[in-house]
C-alpha positions in Angstrom: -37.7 -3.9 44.7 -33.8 -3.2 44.1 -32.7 0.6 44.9 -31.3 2.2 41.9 -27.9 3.5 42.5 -24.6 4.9 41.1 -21.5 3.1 40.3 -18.2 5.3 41.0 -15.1 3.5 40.0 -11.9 4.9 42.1 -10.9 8.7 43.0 -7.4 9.8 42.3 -5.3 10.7 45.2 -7.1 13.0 47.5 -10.4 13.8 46.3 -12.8 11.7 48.5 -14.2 15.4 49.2 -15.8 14.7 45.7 -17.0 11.8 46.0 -19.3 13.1 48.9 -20.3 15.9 47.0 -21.5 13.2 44.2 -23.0 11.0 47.0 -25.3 14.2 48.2 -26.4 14.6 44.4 -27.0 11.1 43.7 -29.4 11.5 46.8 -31.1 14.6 46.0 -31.5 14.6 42.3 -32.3 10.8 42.0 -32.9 8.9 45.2 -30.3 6.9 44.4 -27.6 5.3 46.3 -23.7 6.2 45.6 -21.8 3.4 45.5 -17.3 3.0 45.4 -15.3 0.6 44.0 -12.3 0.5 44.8 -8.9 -1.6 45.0 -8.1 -0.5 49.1 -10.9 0.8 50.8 -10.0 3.4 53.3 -11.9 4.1 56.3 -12.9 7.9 54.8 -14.7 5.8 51.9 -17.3 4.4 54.0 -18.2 8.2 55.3 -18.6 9.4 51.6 -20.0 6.8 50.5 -23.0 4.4 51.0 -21.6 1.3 49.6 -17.9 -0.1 49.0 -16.9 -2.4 46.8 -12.8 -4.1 46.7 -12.3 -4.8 43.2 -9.1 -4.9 41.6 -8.6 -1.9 39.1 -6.9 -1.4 35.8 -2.4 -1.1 36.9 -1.0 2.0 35.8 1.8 1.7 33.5 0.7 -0.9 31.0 2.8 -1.3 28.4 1.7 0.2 25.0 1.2 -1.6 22.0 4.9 -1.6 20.9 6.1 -3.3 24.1 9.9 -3.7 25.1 10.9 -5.7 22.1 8.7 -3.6 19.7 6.1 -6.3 18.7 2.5 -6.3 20.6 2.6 -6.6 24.4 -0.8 -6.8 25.5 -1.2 -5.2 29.0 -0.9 -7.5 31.8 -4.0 -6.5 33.8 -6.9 -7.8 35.8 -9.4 -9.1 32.9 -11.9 -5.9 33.5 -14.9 -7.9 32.2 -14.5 -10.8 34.7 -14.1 -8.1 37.6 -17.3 -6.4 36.5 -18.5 -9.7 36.8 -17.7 -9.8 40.4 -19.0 -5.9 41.0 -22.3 -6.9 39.3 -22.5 -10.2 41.9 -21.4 -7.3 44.7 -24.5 -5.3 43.4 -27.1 -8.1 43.5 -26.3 -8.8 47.4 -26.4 -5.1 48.1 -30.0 -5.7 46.0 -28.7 -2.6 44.1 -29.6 -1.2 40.5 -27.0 0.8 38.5 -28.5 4.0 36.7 -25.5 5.7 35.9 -21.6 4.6 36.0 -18.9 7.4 36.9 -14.8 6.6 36.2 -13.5 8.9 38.3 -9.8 7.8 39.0 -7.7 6.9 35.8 -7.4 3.4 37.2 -11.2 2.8 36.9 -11.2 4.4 33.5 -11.4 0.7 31.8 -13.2 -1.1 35.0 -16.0 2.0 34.1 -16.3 1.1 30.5 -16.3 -2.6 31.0 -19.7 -1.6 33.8 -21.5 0.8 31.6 -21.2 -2.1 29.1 -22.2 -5.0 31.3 -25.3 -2.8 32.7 -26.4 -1.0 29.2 -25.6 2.4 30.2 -23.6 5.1 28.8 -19.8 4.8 28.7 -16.6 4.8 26.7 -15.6 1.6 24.7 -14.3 -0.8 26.9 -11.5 -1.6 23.2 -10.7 2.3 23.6 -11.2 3.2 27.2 -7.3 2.2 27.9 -6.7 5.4 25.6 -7.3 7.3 27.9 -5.4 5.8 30.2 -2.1 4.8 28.4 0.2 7.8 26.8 1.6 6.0 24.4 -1.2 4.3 23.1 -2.7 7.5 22.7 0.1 8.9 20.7 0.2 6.3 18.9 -3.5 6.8 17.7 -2.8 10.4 17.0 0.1 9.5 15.1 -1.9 7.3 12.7 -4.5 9.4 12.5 -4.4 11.5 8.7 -7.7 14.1 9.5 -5.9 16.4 11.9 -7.2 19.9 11.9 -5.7 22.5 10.7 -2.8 23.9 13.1 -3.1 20.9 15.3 0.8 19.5 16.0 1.1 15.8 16.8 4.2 15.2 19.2 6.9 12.8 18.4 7.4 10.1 20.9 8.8 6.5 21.9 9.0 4.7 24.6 12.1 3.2 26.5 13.4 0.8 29.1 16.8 1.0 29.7 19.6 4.1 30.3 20.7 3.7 26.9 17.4 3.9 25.1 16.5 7.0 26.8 20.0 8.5 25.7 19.2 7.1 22.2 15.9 8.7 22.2 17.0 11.9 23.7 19.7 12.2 21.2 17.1 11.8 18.4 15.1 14.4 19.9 17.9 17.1 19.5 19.5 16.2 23.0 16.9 18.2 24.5 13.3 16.3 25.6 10.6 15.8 28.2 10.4 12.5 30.1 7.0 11.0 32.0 5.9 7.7 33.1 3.6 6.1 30.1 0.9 5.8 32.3 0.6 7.9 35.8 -0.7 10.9 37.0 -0.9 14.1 39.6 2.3 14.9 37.4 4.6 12.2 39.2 7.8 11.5 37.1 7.3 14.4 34.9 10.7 15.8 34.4 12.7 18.5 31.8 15.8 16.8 30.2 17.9 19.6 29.6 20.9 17.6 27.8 22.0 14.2 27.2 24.7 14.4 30.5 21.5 14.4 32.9 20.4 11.4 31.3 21.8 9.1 34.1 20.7 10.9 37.0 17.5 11.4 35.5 17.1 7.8 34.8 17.7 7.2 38.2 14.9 8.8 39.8 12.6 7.3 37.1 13.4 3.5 38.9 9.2 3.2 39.8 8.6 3.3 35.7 11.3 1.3 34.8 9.6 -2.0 34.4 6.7 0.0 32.4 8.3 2.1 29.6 9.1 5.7 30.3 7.9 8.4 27.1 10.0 10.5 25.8 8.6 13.2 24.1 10.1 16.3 22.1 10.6 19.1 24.5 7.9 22.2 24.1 8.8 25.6 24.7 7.5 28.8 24.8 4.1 27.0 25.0 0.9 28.1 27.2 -1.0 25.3 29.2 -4.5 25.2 28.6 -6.9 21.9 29.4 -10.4 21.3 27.6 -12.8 20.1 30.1 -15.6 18.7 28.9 -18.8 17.0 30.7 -22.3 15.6 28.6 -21.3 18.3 25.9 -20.8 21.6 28.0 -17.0 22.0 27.5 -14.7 25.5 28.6 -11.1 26.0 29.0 -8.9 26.5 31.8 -5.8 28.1 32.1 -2.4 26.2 33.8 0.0 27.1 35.0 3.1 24.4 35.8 6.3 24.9 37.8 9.6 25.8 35.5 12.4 23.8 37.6 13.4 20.3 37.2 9.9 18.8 37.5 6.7 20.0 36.1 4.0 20.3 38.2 0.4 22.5 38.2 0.6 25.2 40.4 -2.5 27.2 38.9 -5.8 27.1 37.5 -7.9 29.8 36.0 -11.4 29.4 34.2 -12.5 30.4 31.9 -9.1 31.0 30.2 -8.5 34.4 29.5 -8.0 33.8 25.2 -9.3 35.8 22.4 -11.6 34.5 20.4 -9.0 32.6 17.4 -6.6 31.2 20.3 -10.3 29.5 21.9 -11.2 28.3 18.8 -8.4 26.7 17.8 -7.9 24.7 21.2 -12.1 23.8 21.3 -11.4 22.7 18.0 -8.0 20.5 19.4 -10.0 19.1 22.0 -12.9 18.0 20.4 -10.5 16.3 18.1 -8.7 14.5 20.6 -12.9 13.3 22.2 -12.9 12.1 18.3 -9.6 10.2 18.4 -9.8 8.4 21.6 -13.4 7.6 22.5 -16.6 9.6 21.6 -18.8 8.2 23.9 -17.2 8.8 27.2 -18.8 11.7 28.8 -16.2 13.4 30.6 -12.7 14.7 29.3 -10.2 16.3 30.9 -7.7 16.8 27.9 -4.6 19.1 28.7 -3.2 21.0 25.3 0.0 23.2 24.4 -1.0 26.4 22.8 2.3 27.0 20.6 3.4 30.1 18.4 1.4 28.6 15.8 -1.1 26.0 16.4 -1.9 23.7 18.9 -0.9 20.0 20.9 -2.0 17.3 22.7 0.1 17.1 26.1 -2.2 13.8 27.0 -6.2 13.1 27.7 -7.5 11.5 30.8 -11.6 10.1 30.2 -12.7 11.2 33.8 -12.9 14.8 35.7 -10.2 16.9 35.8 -8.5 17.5 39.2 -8.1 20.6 41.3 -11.3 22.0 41.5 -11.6 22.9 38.2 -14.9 21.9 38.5 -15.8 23.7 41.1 -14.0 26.6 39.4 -16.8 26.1 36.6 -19.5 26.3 38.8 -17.9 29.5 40.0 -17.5 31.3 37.0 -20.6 30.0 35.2 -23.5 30.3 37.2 -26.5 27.9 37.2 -24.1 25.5 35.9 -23.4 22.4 38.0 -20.7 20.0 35.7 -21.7 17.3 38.7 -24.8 17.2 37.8 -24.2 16.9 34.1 -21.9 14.1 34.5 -25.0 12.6 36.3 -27.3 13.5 33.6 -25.5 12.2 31.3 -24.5 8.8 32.4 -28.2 8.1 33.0 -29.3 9.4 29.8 -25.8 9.4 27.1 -27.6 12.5 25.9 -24.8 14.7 24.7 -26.0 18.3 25.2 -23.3 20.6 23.5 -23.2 23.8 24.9 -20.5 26.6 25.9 -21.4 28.2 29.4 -21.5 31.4 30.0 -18.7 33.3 32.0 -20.4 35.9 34.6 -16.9 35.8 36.8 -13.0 34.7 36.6 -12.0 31.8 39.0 -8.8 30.6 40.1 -6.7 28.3 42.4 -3.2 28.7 43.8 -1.5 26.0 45.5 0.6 27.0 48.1 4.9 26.0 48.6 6.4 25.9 52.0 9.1 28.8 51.6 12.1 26.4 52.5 13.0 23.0 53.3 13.1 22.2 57.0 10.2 21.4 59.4 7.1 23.5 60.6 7.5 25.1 63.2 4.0 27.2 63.1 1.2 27.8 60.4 -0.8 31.3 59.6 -4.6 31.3 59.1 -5.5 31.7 55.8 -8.8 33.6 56.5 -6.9 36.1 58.5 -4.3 36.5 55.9 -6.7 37.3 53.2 -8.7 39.7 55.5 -5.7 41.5 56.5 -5.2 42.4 53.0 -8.7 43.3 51.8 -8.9 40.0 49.6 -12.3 38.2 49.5 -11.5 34.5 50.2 -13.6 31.5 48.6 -12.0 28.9 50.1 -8.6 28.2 51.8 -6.4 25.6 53.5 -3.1 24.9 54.5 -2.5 20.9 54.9 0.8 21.0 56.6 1.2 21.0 60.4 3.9 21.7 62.9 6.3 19.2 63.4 6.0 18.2 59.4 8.8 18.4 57.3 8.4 20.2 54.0 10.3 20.7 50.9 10.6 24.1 48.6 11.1 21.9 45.6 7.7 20.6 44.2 8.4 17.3 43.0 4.6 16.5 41.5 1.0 18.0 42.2 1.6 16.8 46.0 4.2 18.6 47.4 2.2 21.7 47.6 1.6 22.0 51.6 -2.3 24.3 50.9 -4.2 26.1 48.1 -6.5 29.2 47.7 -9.7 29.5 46.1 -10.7 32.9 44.7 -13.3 34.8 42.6 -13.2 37.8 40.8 -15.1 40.2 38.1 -12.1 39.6 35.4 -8.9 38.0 35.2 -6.6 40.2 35.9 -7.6 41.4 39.1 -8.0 37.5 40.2 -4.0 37.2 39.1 -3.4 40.4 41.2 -4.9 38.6 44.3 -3.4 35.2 44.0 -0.6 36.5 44.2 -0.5 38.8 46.7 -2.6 36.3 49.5 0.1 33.5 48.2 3.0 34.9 48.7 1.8 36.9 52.4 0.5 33.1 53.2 3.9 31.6 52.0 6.3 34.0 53.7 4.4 33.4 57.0 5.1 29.7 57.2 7.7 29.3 59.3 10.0 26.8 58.3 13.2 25.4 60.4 15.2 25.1 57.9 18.3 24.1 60.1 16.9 20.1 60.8 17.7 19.2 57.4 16.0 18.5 54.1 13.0 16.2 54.8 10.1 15.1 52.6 6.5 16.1 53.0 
């Protein structure tokens, strides 16, 4: 008889930490196998795993539906249905049985759909998975849409390929504008253009997108970050913070968000908009929104778990609720529960900047740091070394050299913390900063 198992289809960056934690679950809860597919297998995914499959998954930056000379450019991807195909055959050697498929990496967004399809089981729409995936297709469904609710703000956008598009576009724009790759993520490429003379420059270190379209979007200021996370129905909000220089990267999560009761209404209402807009059926969002001076907007959506911890963050805060084991639940089942959990704490995350550029000459311990001060520490970790060479500019979400993990009764004594174990942890990384500027 075939042993039933669960089909996870990539893990962005890092988070192979995750993927174990599923793996344990999938064990316990069904007696089921966990099994990856992935494009390159790494020698961590066979200890987190119990199966791996190499499959080819879904490219980032596929062009949108306006491609480079404005008529339809159809993304030039793997077919996903013939490489399900080949999973399924992977499957029936293993003599394995899916239950439940999990797109957990934006790549294996539309690889996910294209499974849960194949098998029968709960999933997006393989035709609307890629909207989750691609920017500009997204904004381009949002821009057609005419049943936006009220206060919701659609952002302008195009998308460009050359230097003098982008100074076309900026110029449109007011000569002001933010810039990101159409289809990437941990906040690479992200950059403020502050005026049409950085244009050139900023072109420059856009090269990697080139070939793919680069979005330019109208600048938002003044704006709060917020994302609307969302798993089988339960769905919260969680505070982010991003960095203010040249790039934009998220420094900072905090859930629940600290709002009053219009501000979380109006970006529930946002989010479940944009699950409307894009694909219903999926049954986990991680959709990041602007709370503006009136109203709200969609920064982008991703169809799969959102990253740093803000899970675990929500397992924190609301106890006896486990958004693992939802996203479980409900890709055996598709039963959508809707729900709101119930805050009973304030969690948050910090990651941590090396205070200059230069390289590492000696690390503090974390633990130690927040005991010294009379902090209680959840969790804490500094991944930089001596010998490393570190940068003060974050460029995206990995240039961060460590994070902190903490809990508290309400949200303002959780800010109070973060910030006085981060910057005692920062200031006692000592940095050589006479070698030179180096990359991390």
């Amino acid at each position: 008889m075939s042993t039933a198992c669960f089909v996870l289809t990539g893990y962005n960056n890092t988070r192979v930490y995750d993927v174990a934690k599923l793996r344990d679950l999938c064990h316990q809860e069904y007696r089921a196998r966990l099994v990856l597919v992935t494009d390159q297998p790494k020698p961590q995914d066979a200890a987190a795993t119990d199966v791996v499959i190499a499959a080819p998954l879904s490219p980032l930056g596929q062009p949108g539906p306006d491609g480079p000379d404005g008529g339809s450019d159809e993304p030039q991807a793997p077919d996903a249905a013939a490489v399900a195909g080949q999973v399924a055959a992977q499957l029936d050697r293993h003599d394995l049985r899916p239950i439940g498929v999990l797109p957990f990496s934006d790549r294996g967004v539309v690889l996910g759909a294209h499974l849960a399809a194949r098998f029968g089981l709960p999933g997006a729409e393989p035709a609307r998975a890629l909207l989750g995936l691609d920017k500009h297709r997204f904004r381009a469904v949002e821009s057609a849409s005419a049943d936006h609710p009220a206060g919701y703000t659609p952002l302008r956008s195009l998308v460009v390929h050359s230097l003098a598009e982008f100074e076309a576009a900026v110029a449109r724009f007011g000569g002001t504008a933010f810039v990101k790759p159409t289809s990437e993520g941990n906040s690479r490429g992200c950059q403020h253009v502050p005026d049409l003379a950085a244009c050139p420059a900023l072109w420059a270190a856009l090269e990697p997108y080139h070939d793919r379209g680069v979005m330019v979007e109208t600048l938002v200021t003044g704006a709060r970050e917020y994302s609307w996370d969302f798993v089988g129905g339960a769905r919260w909000l969680t505070e982010k913070r991003t960095t203010s220089g040249r790039f934009r990267a998220e420094f900072q999560q905090i859930v629940p968000a600290p709002l009053d009761e219009v501000q979380t209404a109006l970006l529930d209402q946002a989010g479940a908009h944009v699950r409307q807009l894009v694909s219903p059926s999926n049954g986990a969002f991680h959709t990041e929104l602007f709370l503006l001076e009136r109203g709200v907007a969609a920064v982008e959506t991703n169809l799969r778990p959102g990253g740093m911890h803000i899970w675990d963050l929500a397992r924190l805060a609301f106890p006896g609720f486990d958004p693992w084991r939802e996203w479980l639940r409900w890709s055996t089942t598709g039963a959508v529960v809707h729900s709101r959990p119930q805050a009973q704490a304030v969690s948050g995350i910090r990651m941590l900047r090396a205070p200059r550029d230069g390289v590492v000459v000696s690390v503090p311990d974390v633990a130690a740091v927040a005991d010294e001060l009379g902090i209680p520490l959840h969790d804490g970790e500094l991944r930089t070394a001596p010998g490393q060479r570190v940068r003060a500019e974050i460029a995206d979400n990995a240039g961060f050299v460590g994070q902190i993990i903490l809990v508290a009764d309400d949200a303002a004594t959780l800010l109070d913390r973060l910030d006085r174990l981060s910057e005692a942890v920062e200031e006692r990384i000592d940095v050589d900063g006479r070698v030179g500027r180096g990359h991390g």
